[in-house]
C-alpha positions as CSV (number, residue, x, y, z in Angstrom):
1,X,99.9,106.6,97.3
2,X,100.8,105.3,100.9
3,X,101.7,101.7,101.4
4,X,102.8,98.8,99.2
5,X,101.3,95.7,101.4
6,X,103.4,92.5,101.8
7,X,102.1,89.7,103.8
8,X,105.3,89.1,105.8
9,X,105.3,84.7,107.1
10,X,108.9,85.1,106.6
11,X,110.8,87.7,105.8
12,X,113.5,88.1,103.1
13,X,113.8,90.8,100.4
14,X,111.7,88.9,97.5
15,X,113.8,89.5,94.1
16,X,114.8,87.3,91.3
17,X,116.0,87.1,87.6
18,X,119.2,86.4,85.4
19,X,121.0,89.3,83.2
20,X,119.7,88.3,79.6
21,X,121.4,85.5,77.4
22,X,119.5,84.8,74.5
23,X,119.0,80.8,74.0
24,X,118.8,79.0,71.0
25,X,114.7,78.0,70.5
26,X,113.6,81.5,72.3
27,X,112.2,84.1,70.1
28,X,112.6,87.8,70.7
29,X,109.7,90.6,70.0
30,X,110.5,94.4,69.9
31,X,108.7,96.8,71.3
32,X,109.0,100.4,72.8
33,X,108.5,101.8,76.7
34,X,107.3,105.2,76.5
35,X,107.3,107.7,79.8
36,X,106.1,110.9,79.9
37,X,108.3,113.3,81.5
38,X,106.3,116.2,81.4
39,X,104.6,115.7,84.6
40,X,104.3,113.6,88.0
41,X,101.2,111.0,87.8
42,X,101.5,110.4,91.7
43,X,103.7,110.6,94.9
44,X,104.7,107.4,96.9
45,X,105.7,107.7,100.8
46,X,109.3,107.3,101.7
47,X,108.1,104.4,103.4
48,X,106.1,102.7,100.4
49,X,107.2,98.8,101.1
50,X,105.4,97.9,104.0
51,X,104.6,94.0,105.6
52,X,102.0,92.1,108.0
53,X,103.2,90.5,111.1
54,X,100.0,88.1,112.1
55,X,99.2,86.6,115.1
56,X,98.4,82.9,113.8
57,X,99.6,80.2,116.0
58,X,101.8,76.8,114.4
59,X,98.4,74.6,114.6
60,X,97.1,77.4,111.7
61,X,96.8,74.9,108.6
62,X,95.1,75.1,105.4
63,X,94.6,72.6,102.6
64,X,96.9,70.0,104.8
65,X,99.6,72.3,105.1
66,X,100.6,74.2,108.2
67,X,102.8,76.8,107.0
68,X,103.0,79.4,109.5
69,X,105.2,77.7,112.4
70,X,107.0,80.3,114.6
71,X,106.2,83.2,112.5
72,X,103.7,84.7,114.6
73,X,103.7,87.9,116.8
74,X,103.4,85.8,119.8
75,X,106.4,83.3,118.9
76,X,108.5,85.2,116.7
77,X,112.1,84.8,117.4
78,X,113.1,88.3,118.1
79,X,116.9,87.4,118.2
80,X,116.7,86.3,115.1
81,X,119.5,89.0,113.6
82,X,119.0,88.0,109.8
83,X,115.1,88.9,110.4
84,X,116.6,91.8,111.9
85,X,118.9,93.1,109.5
86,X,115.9,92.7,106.5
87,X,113.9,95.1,108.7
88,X,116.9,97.6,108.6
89,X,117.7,97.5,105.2
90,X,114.7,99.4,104.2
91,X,115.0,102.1,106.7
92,X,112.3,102.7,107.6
93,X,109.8,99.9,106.8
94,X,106.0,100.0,107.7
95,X,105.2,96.7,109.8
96,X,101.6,96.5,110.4
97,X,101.0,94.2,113.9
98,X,97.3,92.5,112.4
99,X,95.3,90.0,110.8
100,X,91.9,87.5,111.4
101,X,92.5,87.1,114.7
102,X,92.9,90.2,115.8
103,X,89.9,91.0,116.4
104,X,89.4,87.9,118.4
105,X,92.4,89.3,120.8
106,X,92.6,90.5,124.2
107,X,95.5,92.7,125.9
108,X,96.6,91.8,128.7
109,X,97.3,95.7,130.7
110,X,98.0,96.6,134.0
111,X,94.4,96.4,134.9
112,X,93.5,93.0,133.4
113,X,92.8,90.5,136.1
114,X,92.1,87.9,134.0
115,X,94.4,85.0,132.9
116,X,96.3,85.8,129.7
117,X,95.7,82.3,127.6
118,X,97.0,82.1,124.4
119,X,94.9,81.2,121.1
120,X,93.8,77.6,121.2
121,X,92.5,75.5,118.1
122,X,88.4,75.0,118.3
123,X,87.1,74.0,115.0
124,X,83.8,74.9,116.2
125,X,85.2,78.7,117.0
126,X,85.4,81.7,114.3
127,X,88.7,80.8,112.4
128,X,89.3,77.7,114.3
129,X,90.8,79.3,117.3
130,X,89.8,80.7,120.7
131,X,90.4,84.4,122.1
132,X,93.8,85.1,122.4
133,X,96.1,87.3,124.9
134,X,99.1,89.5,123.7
135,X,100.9,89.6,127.6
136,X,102.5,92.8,128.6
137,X,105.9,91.3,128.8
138,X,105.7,90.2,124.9
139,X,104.9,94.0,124.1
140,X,107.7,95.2,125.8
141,X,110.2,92.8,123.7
142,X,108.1,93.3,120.5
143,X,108.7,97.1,121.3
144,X,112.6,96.7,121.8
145,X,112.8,95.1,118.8
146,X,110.6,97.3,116.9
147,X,113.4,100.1,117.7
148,X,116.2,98.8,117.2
149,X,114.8,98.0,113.8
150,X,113.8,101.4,113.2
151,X,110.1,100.1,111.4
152,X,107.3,102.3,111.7
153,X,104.5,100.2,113.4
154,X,100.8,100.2,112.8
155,X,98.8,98.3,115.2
156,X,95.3,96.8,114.3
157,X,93.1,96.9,117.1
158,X,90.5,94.3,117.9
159,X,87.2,95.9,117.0
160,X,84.8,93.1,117.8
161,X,85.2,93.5,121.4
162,X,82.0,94.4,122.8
163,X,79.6,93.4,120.0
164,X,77.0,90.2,119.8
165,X,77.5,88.4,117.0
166,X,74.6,86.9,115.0
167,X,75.5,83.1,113.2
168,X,72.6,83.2,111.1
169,X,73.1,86.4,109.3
170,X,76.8,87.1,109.9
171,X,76.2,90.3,111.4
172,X,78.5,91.7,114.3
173,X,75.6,93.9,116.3
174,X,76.2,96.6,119.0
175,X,78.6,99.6,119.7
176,X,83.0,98.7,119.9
177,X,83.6,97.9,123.4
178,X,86.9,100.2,123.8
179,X,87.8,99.7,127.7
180,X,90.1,97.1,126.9
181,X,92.1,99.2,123.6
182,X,92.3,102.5,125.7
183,X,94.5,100.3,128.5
184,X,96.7,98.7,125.9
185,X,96.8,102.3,124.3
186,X,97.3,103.7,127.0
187,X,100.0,101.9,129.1
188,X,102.1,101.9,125.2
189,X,101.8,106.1,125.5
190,X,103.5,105.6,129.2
191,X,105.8,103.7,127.6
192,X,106.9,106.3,124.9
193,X,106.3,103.3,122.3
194,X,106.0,105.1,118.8
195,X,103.2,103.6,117.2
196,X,103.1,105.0,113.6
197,X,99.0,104.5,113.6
198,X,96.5,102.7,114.9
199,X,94.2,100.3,112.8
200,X,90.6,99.4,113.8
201,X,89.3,96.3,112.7
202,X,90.3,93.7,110.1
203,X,88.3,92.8,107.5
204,X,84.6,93.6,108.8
205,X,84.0,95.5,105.9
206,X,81.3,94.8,103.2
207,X,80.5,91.4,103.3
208,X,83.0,90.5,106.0
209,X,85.2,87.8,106.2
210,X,84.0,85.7,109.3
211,X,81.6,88.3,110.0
212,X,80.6,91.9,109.3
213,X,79.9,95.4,110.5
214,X,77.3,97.6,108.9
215,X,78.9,101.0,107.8
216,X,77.0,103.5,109.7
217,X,78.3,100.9,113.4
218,X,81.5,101.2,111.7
219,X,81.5,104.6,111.0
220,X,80.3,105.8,114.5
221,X,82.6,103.3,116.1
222,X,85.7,105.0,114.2
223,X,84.4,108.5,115.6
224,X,84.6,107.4,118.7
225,X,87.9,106.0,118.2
226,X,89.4,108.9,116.7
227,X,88.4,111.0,120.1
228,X,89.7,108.0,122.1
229,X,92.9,108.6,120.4
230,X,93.0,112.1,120.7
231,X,92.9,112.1,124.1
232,X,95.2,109.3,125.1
233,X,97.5,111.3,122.8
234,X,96.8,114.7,124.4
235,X,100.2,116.4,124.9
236,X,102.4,114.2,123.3
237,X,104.4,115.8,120.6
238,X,103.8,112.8,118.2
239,X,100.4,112.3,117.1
240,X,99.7,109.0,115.4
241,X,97.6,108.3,112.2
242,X,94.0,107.0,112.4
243,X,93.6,104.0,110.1
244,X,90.5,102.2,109.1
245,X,89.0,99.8,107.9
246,X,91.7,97.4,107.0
247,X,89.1,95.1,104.8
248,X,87.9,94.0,101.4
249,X,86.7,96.5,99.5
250,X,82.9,97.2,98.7
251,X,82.0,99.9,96.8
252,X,78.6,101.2,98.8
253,X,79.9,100.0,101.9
254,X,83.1,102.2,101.8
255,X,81.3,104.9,100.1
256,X,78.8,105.1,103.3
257,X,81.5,104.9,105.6
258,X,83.9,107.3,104.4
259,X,81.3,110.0,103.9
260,X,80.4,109.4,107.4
261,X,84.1,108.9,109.1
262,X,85.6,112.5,109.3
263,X,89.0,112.9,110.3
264,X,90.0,109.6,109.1
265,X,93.8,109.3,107.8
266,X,93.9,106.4,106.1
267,X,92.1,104.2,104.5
268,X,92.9,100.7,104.0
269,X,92.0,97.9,101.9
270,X,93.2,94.4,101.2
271,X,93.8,92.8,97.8
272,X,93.8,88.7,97.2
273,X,93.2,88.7,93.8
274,X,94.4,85.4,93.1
275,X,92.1,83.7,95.4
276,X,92.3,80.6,97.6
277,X,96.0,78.9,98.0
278,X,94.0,75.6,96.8
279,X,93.7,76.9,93.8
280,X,95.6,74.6,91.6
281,X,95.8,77.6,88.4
282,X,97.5,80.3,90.8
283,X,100.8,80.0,88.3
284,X,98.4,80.5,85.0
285,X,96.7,83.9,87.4
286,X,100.1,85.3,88.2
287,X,101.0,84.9,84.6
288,X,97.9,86.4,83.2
289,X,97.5,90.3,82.4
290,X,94.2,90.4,82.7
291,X,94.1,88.6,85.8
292,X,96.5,91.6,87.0
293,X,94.9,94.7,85.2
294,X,91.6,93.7,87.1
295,X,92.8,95.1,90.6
296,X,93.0,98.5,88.5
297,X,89.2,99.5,88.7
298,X,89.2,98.5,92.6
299,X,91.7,101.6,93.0
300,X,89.9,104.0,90.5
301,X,87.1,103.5,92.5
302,X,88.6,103.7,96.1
303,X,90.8,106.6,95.1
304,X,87.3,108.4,94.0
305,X,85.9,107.7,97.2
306,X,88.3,109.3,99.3
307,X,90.0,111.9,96.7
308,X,87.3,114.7,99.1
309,X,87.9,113.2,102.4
310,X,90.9,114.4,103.2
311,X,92.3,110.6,103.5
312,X,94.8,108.7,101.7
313,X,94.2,105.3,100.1
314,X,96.7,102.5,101.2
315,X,96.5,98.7,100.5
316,X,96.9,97.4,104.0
317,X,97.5,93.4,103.6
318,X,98.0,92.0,100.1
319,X,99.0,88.4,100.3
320,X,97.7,87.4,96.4
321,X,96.0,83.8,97.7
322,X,94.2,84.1,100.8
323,X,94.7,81.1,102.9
324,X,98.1,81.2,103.8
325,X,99.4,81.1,99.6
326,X,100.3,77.6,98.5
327,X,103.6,76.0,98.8
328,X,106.2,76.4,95.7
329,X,104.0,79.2,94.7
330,X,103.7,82.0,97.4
331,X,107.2,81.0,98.8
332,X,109.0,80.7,95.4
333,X,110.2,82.7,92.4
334,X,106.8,83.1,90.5
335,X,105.5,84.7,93.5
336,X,108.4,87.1,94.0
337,X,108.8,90.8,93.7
338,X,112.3,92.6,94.3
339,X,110.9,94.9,97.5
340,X,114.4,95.4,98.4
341,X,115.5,97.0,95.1
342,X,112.1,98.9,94.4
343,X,113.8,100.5,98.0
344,X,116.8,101.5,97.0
345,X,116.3,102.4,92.8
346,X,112.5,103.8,92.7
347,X,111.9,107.5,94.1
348,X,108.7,108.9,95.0
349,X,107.9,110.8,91.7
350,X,106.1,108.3,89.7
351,X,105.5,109.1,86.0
352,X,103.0,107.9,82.9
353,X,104.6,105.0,81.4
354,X,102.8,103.2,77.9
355,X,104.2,99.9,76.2
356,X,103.8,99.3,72.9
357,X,104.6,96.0,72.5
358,X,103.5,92.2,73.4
359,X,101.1,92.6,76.4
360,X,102.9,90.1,78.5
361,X,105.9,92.6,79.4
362,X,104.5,95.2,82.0
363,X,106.4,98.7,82.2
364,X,106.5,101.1,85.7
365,X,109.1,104.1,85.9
366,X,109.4,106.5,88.5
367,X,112.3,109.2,89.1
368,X,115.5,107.7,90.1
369,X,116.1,107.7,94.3
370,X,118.5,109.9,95.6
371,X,120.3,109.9,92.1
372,X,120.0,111.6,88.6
373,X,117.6,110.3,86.0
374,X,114.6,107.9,86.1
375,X,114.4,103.9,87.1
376,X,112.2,101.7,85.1
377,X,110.8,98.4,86.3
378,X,110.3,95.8,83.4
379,X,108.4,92.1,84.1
380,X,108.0,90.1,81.6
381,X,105.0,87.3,81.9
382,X,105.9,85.4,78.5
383,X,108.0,82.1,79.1
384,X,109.9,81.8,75.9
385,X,110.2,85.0,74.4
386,X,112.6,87.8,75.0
387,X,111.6,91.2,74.6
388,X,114.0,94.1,73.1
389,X,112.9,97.6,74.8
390,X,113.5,101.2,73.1
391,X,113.0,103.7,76.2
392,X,111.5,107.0,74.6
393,X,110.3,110.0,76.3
394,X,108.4,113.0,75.9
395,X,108.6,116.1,78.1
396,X,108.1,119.9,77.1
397,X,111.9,121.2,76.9
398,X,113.5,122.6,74.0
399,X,116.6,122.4,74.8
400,X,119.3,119.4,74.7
401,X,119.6,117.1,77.5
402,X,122.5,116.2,79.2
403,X,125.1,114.0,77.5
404,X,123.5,113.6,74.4
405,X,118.7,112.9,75.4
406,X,117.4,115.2,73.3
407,X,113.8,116.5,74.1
408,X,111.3,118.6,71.9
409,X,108.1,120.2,72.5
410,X,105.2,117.7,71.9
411,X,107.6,115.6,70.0
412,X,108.4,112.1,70.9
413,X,112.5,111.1,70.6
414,X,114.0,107.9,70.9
415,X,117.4,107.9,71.6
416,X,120.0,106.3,68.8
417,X,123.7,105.8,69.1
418,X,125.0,109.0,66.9
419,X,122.6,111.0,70.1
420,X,125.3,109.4,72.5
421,X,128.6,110.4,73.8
422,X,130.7,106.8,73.7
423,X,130.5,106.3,77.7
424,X,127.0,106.7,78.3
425,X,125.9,103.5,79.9
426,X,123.0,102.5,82.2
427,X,122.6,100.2,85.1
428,X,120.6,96.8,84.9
429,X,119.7,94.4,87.4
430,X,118.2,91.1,86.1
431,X,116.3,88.8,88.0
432,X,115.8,85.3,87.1
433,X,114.7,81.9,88.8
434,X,117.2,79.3,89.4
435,X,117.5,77.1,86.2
436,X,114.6,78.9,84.8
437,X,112.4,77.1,87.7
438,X,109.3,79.3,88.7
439,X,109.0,77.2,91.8
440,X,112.7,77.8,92.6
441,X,113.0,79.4,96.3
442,X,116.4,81.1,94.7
443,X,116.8,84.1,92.8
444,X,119.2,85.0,90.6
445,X,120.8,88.4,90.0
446,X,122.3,89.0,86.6
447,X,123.1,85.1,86.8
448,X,124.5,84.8,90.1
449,X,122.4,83.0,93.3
450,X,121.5,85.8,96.0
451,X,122.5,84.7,99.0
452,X,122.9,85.8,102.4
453,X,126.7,86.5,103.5
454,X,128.8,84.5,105.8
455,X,128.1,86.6,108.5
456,X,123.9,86.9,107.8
457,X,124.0,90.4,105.7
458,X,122.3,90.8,102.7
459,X,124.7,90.8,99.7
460,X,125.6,94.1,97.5
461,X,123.2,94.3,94.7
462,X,125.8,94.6,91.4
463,X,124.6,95.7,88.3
464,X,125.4,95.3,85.1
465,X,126.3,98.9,83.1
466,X,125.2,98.3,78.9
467,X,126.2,101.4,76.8
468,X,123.1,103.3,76.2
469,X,122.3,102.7,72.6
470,X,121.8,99.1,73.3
471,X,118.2,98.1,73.9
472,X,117.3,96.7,77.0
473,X,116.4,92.7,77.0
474,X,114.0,91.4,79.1
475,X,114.5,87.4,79.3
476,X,111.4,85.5,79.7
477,X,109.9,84.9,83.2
478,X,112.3,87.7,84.1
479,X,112.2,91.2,86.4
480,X,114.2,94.0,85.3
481,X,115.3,97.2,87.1
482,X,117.2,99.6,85.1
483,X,118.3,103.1,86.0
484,X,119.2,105.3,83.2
485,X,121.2,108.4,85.0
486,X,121.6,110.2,81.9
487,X,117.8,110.9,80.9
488,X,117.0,114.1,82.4
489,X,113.1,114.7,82.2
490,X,111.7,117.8,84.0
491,X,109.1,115.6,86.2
492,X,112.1,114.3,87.5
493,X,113.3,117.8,88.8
């Protein structure tokens, strides 16, 4: 598993909740979270979180709303030390430089006699907007600050260039012009930029959005761009990865392509299963676990796809509601997601993890990072009930665990309070909304606001440390990380 996928608009570690106090009128349920220690279900990246820089200008508006201002790749203010600092905190973080109009952009490179105009709005024109121009001397800056940051950048190249497009069917016909990619790639190489991959295309997959490219085009185009690559690349100690097709997925589509692509390293796909930002039930989506559990068969299938192609699977762009989100709903708590925290608590080693329980709280636990024991991330959907968790686990030891976990072979234990020496405890961080608003843009961390410091840093994350007997209570609407240092589980080895 390769890449978490944030649209990044603007940029601010996403976490909320409040440590647990039951009300009076909430009800509580019980339930249990059980992990399998036994073995590891998967392996994340050490650079899992990644986010989208886009290139849409301030006149980008949908549904009456123009929401992107100076967030794009071309206006971006790259002074800006709090956007800065985010990007450090994750160290490193995957940026990926894309979106729709990438493919409608030109590079201005040391050859290029034409003018470099920026986009322009043209209802009439694919997206509303013109062709675009990404000038040398933005590059260089967007470089300096991409290393001082220490992010590991993916670029998506613009793989219409070349090609005829057909308005009546849709269809994007003709071979990928490449002259003016090799240039831009080219002059970056002289430059020692590191360029963590390179992306071709964004969604021209399947059925396209805007317009499409037939898998067998796409397939002999990505050949060609993997030899392109190659030899631009010839001699240089780094060798980035080759990334494609950065779309919607489509079963036969990527099936044809895949089988057809060899030496492919990635391959990406986007998720907006929420979709449009007009949508007036995004809340009643977000809150829904079926609505969630029905991304789950996209990835089965993908991951069968390329489980013999040598490839891995990421989820490139995943912005929930296409469209740019909606205001108070893809900029506020109900939206959020603690990337920050997943960072700094969640290792790579991910393990099997059941609940038995109300199907509104959802369970995840992977080994601890850079600590002893495991982490478990626990989200509860329900909006007025709290939820008491029992963590129990099953692994093949036979032998006592530390401080007091005690495994046996194919038996399940849950651990009670005689199990327990009298200063066992475990960390929790609870995230809440602001007054229990799910449009609230602040987040709560065990009941106090996260913000920034006086000086623009992003404020220590304090937990709270309950003695290990005690279950673990998930308010409602709440996101809770918990890190339980004492469970040793031999996955976690």
């Amino acid at each position: 598993m390769g890449c978490l996928g944030l649209q990044m608009r603007m940029f601010l570690c996403v976490c909320f909740i409040h440590f647990v106090c039951l009300v009076q009128g909430e009800s509580t349920s019980e339930g249990t979270v059980f992990v399998d220690g036994k073995n590891v279900i998967g392996v994340v990246d050490r650079d899992y979180v990644c986010a989208t820089l886009d290139w849409w200008p301030p006149e980008k508006c949908d549904y009456g709303t123009c929401s992107w201002g100076k967030a794009s790749l071309l206006n971006l203010d790259l002074t800006n030390e709090i956007f800065l600092k985010a990007i450090q905190a994750f160290s490193p973080l995957k940026i990926r430089l894309g979106g729709s109009l990438q493919d409608k952009l030109i590079y201005e490179t040391e050859d290029q006699r034409q003018p470099c105009i920026p986009f322009l709005y043209k209802a009439s024109e694919m997206f509303s907007f013109t062709k675009g121009c990404l000038p040398l001397h933005r590059w260089d800056e967007l470089n300096l600050f991409f290393k001082k940051s220490g992010a590991n950048i993916i670029f998506g190249l613009n793989a219409l260039n070349g090609r005829s497009i057909n308005t009546r069917t849709g269809s994007a016909v003709g071979k990928w012009d490449s002259t003016n990619a090799e240039s831009f790639m080219r002059y970056t190489v002289k430059k020692n930029y590191m360029i963590h991959g390179w992306e071709l295309g964004n969604e021209l997959c399947g059925t396209g959005v805007g317009v499409r490219v037939a898998a067998a085009q796409y397939s002999s185009d990505t050949i060609s761009f993997v030899k392109l690559v190659q030899d631009i690349y010839k001699g240089v100690d780094f060798q980035p990865l080759i990334i494609s097709p950065g779309g919607f997925f489509d079963a036969n589509w990527f099936k044809e392509y895949v089988s057809k692509t060899p030496k492919l390293n990635v391959v990406t796909h986007h998720i907006y299963n929420l979709g449009a930002g007009v949508d007036k039930h995004l809340v009643e989506k977000i809150l829904d676990p079926e609505v969630l559990n029905g991304i789950a068969d996209t990835f089965k299938q993908l991951q069968s796809i390329v489980k013999n192609s040598g490839a891995s699977a990421w989820v490139g762009e995943s912005g929930g509601a296409y469209n740019s989100g909606h205001d108070l709903v893809s900029n506020a708590f109900v939206y959020s997601f603690c990337a920050l925290l997943w960072h700094r608590l969640m290792g790579r080693k991910v393990l099997s993890t059941s609940f038995s329980g109300t199907k509104k709280l959802r369970a995840y636990t992977h080994c601890a990072k850079q600590s002893n024991g495991i982490t478990m991330l626990l989200i509860n959907l329900d909006n007025s009930t709290t939820v008491l968790i029992t963590p129990a686990f099953d692994n093949t030891s036979s032998k006592q665990g530390k401080r007091g976990f005690y495994y046996r072979r194919s038996k399940l234990m849950q651990v009670s309070p005689e199990d327990q020496s009298s200063t066992q405890t475990r960390e929790e961080y609870h995230l809440t909304a602001k007054d229990g608003n799910l449009h609230s843009q602040t987040m709560l961390l065990n009941g106090n606001a996260l913000t920034l410091t006086s000086s623009g840093d992003i404020p220590i994350f304090i937990p709270v440390h309950v003695h290990s007997s005690e279950p673990i209570e998930v308010a409602p609407y709440s996101i809770v990380f918990v890190h339980l240092p004492d469970v040793v589980l031999p996955a976690c080895k």
